[in-house]
PyMOL Python script that loads the backbone (N, CA, C, O; Angstrom):
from pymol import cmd

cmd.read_pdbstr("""\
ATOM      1  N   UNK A   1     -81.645   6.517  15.413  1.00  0.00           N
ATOM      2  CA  UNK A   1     -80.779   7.200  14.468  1.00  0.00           C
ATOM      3  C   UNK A   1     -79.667   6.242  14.039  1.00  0.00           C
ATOM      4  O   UNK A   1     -78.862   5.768  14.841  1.00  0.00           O
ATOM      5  N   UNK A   2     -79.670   5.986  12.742  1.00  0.00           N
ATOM      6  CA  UNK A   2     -78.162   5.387  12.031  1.00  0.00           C
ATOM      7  C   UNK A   2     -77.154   6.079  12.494  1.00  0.00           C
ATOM      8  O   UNK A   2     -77.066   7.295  12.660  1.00  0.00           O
ATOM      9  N   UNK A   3     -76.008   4.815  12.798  1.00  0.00           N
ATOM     10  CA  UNK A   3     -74.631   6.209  13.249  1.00  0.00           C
ATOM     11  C   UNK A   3     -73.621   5.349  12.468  1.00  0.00           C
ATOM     12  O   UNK A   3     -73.617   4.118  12.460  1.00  0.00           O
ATOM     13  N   UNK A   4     -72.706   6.210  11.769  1.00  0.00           N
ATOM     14  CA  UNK A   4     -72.108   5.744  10.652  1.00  0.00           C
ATOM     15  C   UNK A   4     -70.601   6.214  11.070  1.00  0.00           C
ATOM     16  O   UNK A   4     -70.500   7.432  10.923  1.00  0.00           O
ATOM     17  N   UNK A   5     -69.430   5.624  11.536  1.00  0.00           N
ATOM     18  CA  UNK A   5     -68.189   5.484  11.661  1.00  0.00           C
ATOM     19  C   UNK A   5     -67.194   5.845  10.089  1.00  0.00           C
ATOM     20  O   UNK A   5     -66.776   4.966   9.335  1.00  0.00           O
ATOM     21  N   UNK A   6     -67.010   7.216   9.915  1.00  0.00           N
ATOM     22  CA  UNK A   6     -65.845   6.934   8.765  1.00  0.00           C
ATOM     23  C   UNK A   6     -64.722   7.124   9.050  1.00  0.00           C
ATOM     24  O   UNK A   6     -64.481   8.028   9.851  1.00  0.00           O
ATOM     25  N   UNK A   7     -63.690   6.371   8.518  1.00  0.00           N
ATOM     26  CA  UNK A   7     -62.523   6.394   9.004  1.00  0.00           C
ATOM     27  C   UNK A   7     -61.787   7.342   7.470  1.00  0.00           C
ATOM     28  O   UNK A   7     -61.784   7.044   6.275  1.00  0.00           O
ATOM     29  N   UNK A   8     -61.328   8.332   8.089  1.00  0.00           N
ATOM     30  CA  UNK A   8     -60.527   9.240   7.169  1.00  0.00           C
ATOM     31  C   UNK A   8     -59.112   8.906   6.979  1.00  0.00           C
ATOM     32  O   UNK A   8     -58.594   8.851   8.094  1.00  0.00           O
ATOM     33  N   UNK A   9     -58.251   8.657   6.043  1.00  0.00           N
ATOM     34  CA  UNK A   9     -56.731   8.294   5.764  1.00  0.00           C
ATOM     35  C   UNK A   9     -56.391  10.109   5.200  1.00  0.00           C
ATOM     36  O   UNK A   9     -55.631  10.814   5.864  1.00  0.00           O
ATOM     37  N   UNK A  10     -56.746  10.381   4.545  1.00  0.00           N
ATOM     38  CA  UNK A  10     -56.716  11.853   4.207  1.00  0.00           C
ATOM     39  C   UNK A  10     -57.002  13.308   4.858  1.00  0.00           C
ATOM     40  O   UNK A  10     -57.997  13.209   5.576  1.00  0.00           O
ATOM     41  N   UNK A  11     -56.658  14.179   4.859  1.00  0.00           N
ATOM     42  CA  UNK A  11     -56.829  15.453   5.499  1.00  0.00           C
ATOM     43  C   UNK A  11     -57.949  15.645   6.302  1.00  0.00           C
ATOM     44  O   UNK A  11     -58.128  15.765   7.514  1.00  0.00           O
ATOM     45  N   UNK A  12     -58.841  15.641   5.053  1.00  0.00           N
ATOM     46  CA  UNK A  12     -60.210  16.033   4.753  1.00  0.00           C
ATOM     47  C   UNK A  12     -61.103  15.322   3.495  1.00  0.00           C
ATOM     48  O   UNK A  12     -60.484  14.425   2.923  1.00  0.00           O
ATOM     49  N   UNK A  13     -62.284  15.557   3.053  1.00  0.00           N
ATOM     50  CA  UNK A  13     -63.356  14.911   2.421  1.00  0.00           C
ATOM     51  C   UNK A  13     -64.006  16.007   2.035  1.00  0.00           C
ATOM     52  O   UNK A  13     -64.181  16.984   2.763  1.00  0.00           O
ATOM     53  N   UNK A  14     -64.333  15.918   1.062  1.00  0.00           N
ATOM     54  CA  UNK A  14     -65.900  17.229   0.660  1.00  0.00           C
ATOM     55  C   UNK A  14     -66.888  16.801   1.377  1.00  0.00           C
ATOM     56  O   UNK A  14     -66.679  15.795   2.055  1.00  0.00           O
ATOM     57  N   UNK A  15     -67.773  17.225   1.409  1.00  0.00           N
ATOM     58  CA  UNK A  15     -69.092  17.206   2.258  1.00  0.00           C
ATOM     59  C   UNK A  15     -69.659  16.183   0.964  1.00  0.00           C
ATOM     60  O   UNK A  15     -69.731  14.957   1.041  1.00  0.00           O
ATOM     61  N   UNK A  16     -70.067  17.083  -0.327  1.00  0.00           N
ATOM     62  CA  UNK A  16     -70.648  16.261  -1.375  1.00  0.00           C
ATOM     63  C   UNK A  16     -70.037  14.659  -1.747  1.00  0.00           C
ATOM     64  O   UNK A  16     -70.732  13.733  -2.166  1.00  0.00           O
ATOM     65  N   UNK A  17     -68.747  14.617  -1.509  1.00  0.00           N
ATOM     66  CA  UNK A  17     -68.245  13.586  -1.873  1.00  0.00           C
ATOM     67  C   UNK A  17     -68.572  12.603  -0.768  1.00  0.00           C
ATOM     68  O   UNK A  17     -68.835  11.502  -1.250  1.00  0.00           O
ATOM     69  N   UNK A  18     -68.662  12.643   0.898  1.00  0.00           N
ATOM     70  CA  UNK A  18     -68.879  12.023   1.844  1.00  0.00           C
ATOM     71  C   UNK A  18     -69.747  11.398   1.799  1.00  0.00           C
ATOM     72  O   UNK A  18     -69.867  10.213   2.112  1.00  0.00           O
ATOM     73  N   UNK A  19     -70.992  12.613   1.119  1.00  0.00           N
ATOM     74  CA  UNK A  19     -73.105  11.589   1.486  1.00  0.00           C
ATOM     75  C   UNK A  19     -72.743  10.323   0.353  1.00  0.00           C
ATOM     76  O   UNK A  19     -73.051   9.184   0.706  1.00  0.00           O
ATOM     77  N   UNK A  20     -72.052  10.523  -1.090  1.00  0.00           N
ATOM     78  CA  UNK A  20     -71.496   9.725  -2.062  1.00  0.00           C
ATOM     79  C   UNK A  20     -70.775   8.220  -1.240  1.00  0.00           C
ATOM     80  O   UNK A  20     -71.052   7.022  -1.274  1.00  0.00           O
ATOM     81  N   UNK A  21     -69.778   9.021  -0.560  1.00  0.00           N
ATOM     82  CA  UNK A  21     -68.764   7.843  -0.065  1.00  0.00           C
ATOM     83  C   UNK A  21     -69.796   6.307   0.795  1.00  0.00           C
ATOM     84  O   UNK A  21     -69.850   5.088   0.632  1.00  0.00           O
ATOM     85  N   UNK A  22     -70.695   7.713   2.045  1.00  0.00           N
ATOM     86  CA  UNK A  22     -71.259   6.628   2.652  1.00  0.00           C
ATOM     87  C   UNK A  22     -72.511   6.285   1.951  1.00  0.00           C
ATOM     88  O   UNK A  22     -73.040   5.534   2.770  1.00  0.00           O
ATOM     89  N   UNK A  23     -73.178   6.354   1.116  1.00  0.00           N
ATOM     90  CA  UNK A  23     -73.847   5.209   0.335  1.00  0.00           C
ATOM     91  C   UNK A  23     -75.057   5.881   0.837  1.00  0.00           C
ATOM     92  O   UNK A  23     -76.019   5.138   1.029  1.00  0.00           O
ATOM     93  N   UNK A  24     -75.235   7.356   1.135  1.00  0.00           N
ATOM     94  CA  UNK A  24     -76.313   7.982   1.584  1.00  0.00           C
ATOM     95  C   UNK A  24     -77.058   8.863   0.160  1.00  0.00           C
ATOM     96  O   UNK A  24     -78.128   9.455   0.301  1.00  0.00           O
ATOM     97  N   UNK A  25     -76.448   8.838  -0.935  1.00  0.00           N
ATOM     98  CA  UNK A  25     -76.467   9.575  -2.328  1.00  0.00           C
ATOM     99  C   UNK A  25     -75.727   8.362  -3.056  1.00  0.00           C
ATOM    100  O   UNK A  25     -74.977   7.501  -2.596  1.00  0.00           O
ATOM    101  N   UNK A  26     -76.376   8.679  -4.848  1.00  0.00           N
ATOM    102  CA  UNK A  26     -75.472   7.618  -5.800  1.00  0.00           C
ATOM    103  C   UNK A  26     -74.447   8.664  -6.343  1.00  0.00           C
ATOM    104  O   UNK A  26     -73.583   8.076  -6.993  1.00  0.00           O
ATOM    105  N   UNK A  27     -74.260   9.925  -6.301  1.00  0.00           N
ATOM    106  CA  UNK A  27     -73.369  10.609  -7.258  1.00  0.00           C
ATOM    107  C   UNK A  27     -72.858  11.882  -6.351  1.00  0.00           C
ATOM    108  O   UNK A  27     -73.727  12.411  -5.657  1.00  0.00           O
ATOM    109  N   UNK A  28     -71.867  12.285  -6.308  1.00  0.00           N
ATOM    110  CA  UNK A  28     -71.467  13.723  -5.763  1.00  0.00           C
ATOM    111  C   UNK A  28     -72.158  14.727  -6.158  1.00  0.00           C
ATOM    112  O   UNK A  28     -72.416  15.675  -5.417  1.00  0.00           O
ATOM    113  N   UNK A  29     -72.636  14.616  -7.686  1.00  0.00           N
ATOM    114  CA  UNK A  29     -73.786  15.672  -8.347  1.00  0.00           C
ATOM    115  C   UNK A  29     -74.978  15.659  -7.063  1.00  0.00           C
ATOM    116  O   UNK A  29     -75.277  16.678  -6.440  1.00  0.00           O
ATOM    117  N   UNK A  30     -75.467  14.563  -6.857  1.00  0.00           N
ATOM    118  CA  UNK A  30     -76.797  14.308  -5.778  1.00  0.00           C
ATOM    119  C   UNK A  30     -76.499  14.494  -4.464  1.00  0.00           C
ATOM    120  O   UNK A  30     -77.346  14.299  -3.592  1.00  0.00           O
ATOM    121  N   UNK A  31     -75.126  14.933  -4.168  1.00  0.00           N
ATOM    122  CA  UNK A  31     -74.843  15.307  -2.821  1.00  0.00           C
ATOM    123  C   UNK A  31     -74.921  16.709  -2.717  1.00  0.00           C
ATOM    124  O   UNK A  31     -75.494  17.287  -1.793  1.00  0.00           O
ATOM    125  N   UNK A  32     -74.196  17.406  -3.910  1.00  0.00           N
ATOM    126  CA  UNK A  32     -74.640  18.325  -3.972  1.00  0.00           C
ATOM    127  C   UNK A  32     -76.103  19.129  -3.574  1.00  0.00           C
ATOM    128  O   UNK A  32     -76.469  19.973  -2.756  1.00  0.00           O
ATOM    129  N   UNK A  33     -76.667  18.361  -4.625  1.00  0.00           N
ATOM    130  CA  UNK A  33     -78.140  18.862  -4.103  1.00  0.00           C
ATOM    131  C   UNK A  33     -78.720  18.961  -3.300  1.00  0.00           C
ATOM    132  O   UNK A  33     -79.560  19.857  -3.217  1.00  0.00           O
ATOM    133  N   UNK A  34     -78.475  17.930  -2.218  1.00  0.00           N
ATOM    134  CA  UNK A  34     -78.560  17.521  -0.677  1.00  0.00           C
ATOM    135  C   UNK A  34     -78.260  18.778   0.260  1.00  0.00           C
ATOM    136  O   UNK A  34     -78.863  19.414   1.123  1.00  0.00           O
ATOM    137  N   UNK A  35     -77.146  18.799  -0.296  1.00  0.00           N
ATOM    138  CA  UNK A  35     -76.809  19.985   0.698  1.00  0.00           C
ATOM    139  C   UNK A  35     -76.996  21.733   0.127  1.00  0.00           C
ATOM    140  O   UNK A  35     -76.890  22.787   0.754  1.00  0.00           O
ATOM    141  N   UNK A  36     -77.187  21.565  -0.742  1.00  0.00           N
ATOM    142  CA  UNK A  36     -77.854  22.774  -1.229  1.00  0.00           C
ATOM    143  C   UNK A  36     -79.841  22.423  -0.681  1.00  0.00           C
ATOM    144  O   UNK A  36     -80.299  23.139   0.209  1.00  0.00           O
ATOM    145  N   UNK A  37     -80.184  22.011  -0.922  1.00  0.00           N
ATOM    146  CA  UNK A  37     -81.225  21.934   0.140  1.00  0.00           C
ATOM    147  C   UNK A  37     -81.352  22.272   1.280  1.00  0.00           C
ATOM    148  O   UNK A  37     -82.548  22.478   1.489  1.00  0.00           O
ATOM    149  N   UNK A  38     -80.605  22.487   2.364  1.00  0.00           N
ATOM    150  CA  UNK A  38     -80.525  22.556   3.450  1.00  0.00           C
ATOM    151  C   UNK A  38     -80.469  21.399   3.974  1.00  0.00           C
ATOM    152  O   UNK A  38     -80.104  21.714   5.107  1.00  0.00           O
ATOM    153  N   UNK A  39     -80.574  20.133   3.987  1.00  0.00           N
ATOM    154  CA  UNK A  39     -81.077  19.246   4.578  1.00  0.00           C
ATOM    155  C   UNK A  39     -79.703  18.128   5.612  1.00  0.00           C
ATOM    156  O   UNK A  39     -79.671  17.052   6.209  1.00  0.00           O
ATOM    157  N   UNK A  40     -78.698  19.360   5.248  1.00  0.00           N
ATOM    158  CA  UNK A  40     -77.841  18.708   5.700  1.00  0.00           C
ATOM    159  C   UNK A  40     -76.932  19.421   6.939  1.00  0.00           C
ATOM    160  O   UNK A  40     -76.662  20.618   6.843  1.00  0.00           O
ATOM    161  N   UNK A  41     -76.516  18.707   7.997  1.00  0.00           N
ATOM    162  CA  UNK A  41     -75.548  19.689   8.969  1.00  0.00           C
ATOM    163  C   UNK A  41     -74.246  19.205   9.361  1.00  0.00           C
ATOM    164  O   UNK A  41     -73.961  18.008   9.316  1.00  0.00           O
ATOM    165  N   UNK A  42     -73.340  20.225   9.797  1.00  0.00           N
ATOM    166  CA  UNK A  42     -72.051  19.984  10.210  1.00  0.00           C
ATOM    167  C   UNK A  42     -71.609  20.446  11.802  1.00  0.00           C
ATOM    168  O   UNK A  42     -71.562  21.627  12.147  1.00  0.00           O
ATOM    169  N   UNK A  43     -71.361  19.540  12.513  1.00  0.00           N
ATOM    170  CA  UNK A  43     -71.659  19.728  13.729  1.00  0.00           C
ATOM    171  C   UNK A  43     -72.602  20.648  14.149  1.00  0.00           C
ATOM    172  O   UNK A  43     -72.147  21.678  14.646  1.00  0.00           O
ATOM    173  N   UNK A  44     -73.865  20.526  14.070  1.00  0.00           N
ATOM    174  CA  UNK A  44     -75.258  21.169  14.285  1.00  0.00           C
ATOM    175  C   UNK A  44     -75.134  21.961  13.752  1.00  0.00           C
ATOM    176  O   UNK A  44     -75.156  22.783  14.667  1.00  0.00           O
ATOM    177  N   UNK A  45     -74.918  22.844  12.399  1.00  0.00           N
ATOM    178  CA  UNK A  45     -74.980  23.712  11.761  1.00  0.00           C
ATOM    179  C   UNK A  45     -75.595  23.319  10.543  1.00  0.00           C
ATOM    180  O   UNK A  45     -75.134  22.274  10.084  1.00  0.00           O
ATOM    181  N   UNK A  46     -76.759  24.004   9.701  1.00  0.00           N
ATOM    182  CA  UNK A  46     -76.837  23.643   8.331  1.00  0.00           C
ATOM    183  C   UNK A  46     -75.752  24.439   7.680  1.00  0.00           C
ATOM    184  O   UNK A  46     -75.392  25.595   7.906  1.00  0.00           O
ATOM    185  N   UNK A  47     -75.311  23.553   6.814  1.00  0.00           N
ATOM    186  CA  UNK A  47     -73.893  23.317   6.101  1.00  0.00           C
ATOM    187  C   UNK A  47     -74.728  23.571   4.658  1.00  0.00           C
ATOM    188  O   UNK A  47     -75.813  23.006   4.517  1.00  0.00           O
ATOM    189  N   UNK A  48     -74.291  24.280   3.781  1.00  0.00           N
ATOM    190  CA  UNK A  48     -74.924  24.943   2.599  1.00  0.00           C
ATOM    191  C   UNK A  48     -73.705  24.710   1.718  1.00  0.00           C
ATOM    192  O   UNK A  48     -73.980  24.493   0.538  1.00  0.00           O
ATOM    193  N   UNK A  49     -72.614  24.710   1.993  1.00  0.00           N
ATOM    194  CA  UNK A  49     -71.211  24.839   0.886  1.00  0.00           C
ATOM    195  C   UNK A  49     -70.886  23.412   0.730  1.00  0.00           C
ATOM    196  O   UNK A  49     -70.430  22.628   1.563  1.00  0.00           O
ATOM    197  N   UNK A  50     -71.223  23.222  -0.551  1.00  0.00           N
ATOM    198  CA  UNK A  50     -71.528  21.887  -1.592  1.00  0.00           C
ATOM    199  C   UNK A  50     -70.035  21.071  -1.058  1.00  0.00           C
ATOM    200  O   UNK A  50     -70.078  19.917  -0.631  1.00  0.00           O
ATOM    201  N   UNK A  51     -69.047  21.674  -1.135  1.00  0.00           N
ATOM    202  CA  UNK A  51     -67.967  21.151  -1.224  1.00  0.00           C
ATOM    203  C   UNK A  51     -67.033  21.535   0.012  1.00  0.00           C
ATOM    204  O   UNK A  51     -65.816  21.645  -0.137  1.00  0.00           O
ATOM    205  N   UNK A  52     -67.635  21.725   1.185  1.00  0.00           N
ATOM    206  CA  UNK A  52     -66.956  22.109   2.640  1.00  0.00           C
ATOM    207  C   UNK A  52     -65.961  20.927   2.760  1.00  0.00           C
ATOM    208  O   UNK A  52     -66.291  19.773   2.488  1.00  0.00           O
ATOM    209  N   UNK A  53     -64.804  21.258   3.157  1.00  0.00           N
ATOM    210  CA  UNK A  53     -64.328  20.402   4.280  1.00  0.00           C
ATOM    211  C   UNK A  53     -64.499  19.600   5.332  1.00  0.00           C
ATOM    212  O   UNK A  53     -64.916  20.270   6.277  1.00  0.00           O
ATOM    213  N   UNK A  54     -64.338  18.192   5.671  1.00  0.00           N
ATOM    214  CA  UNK A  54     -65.314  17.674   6.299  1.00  0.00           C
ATOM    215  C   UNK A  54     -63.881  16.529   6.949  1.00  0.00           C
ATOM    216  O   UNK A  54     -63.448  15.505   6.420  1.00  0.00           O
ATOM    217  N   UNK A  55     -63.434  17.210   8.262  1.00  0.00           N
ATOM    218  CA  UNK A  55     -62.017  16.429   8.965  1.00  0.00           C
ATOM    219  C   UNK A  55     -62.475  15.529  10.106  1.00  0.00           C
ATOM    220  O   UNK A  55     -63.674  15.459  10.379  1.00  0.00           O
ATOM    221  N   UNK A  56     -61.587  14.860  10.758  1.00  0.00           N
ATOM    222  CA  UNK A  56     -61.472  14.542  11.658  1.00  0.00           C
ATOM    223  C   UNK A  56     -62.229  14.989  12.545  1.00  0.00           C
ATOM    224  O   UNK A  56     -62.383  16.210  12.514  1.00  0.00           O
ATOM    225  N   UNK A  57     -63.008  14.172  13.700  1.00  0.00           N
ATOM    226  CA  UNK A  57     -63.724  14.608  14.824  1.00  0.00           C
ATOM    227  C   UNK A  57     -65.019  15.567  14.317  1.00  0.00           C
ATOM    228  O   UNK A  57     -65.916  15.570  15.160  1.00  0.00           O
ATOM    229  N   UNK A  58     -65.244  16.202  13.384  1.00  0.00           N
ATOM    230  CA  UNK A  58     -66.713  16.384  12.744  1.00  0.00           C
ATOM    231  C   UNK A  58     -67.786  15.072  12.436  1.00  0.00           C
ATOM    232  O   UNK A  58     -67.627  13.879  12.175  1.00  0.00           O
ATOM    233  N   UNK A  59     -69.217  16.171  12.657  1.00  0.00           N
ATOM    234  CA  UNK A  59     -69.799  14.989  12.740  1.00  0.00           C
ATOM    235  C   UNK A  59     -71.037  15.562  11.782  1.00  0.00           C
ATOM    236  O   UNK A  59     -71.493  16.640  12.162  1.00  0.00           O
ATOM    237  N   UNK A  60     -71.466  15.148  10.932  1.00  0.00           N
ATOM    238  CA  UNK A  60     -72.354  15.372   9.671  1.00  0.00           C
ATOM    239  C   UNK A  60     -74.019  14.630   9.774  1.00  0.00           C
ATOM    240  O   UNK A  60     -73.963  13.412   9.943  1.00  0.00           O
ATOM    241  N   UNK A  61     -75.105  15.072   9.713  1.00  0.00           N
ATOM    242  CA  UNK A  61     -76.068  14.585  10.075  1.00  0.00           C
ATOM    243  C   UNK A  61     -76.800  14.998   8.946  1.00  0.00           C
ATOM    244  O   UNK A  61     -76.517  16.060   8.392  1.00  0.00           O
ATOM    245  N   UNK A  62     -77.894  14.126   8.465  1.00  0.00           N
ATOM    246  CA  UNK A  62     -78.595  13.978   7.235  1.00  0.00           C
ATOM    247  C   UNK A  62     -79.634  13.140   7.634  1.00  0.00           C
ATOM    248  O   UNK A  62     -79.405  11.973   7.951  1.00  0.00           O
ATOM    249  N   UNK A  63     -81.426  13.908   7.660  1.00  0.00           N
ATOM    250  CA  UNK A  63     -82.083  13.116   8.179  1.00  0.00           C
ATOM    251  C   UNK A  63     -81.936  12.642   9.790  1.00  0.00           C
ATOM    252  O   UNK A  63     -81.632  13.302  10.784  1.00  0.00           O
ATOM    253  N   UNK A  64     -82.291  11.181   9.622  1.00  0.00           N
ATOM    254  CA  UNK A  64     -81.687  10.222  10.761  1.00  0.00           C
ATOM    255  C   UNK A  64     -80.282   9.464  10.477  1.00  0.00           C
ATOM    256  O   UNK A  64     -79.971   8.367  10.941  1.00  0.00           O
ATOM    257  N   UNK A  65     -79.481  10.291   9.603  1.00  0.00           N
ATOM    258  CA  UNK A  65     -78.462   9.714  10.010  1.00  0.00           C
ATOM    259  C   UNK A  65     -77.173  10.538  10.228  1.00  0.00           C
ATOM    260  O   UNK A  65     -77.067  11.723   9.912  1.00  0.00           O
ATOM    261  N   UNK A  66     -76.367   9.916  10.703  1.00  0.00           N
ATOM    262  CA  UNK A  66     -75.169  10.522  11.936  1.00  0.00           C
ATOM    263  C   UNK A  66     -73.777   9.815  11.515  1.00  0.00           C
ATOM    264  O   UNK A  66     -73.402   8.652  11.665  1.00  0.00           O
ATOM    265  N   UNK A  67     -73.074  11.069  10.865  1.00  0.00           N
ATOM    266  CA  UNK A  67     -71.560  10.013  10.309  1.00  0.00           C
ATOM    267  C   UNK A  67     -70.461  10.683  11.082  1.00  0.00           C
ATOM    268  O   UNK A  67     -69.969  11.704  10.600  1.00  0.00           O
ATOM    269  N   UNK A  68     -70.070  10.272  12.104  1.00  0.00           N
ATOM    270  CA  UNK A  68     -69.033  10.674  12.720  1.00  0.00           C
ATOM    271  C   UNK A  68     -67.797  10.337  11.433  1.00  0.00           C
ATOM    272  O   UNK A  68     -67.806   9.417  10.615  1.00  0.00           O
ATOM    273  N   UNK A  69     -66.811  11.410  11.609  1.00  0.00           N
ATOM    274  CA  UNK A  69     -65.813  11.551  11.306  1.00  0.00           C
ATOM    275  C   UNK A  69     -64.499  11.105  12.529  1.00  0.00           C
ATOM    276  O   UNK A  69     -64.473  11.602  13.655  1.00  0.00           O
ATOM    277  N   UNK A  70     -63.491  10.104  12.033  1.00  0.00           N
ATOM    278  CA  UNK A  70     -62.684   9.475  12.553  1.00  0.00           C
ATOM    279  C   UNK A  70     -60.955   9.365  11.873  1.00  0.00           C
ATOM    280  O   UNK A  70     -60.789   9.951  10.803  1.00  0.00           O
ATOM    281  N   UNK A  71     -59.958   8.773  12.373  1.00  0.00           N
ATOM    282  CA  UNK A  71     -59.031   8.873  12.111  1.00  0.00           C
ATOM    283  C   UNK A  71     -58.792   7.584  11.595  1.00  0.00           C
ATOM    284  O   UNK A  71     -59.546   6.667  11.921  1.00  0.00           O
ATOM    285  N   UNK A  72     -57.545   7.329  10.593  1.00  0.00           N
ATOM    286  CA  UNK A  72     -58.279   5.637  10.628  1.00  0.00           C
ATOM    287  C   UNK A  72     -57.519   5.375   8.406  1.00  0.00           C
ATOM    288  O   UNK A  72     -56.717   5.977   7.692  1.00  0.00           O
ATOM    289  N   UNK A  73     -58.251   4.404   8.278  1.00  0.00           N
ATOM    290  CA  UNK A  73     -58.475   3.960   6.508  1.00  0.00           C
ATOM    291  C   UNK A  73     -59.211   4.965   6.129  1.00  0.00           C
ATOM    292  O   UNK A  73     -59.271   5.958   6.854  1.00  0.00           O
ATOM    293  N   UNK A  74     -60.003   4.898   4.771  1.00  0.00           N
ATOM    294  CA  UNK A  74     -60.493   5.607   4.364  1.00  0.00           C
ATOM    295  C   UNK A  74     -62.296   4.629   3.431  1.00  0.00           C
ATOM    296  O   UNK A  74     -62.831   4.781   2.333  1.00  0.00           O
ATOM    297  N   UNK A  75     -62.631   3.653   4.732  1.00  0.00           N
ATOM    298  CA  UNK A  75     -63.698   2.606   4.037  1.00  0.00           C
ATOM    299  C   UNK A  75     -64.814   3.039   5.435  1.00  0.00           C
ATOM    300  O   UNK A  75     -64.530   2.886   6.623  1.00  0.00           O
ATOM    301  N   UNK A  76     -65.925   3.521   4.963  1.00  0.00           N
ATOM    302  CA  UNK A  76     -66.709   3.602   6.204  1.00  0.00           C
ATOM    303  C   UNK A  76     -67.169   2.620   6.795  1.00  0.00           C
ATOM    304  O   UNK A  76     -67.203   1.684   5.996  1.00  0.00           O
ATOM    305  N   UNK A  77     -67.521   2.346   7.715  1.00  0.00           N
ATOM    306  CA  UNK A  77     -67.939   1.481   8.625  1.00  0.00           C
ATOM    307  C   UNK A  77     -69.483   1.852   9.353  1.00  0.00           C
ATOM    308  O   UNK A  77     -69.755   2.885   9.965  1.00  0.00           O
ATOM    309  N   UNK A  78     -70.551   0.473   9.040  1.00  0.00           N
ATOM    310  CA  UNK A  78     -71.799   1.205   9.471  1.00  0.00           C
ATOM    311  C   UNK A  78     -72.433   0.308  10.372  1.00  0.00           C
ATOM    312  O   UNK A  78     -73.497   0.620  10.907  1.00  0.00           O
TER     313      UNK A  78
END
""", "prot")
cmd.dss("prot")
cmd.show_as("cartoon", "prot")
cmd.util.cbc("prot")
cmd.orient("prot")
C-alpha cells in the first residue's frame, strides 16, 4: 500500500480537493466523482460527501492508497 504524508497548514481540506492536492485525481471535478463512487474512505468509513472535511490525524484511503493527515506546511509528502 502507498502511504502518503500530508502536512496540513490550514484547519481542514475538502476531501475532493485532497485526491486533487495529492496527485491521486487531475481536477476537484474528478475527485468528486471518486468519491461519489464510493470508492473512497475516511477513517474506515466510505465517505460519500464530495466536499467533507478532512483535519488533522484523519486518514483517507483510495484503492491502495493511504494519506494520512498531519500537522505541518501544506505540500504533501510521498
Amino acid at each position: 500500500m502507498q502511504q502518503i504524508e500530508f502536512c496540513l497548514k490550514r484547519e481542514f481540506v475538502q476531501l475532493n480537493q485532497l485526491l486533487k492536492l495529492t496527485g491521486l485525481c487531475d481536477s476537484g471535478g474528478a475527485g468528486k466523482a471518486l468519491v461519489a463512487g464510493g470508492g473512497v474512505s475516511v477513517d474506515g468509513s466510505v465517505e460519500l460527501r464530495k466536499t467533507c472535511k478532512i483535519r488533522v490525524g484523519q486518514v483517507v484511503e483510495l484503492g491502495d492508497v493511504r494519506i494520512t493527515m498531519v500537522a505541518g506546511g501544506d505540500v504533501p509528502r510521498v
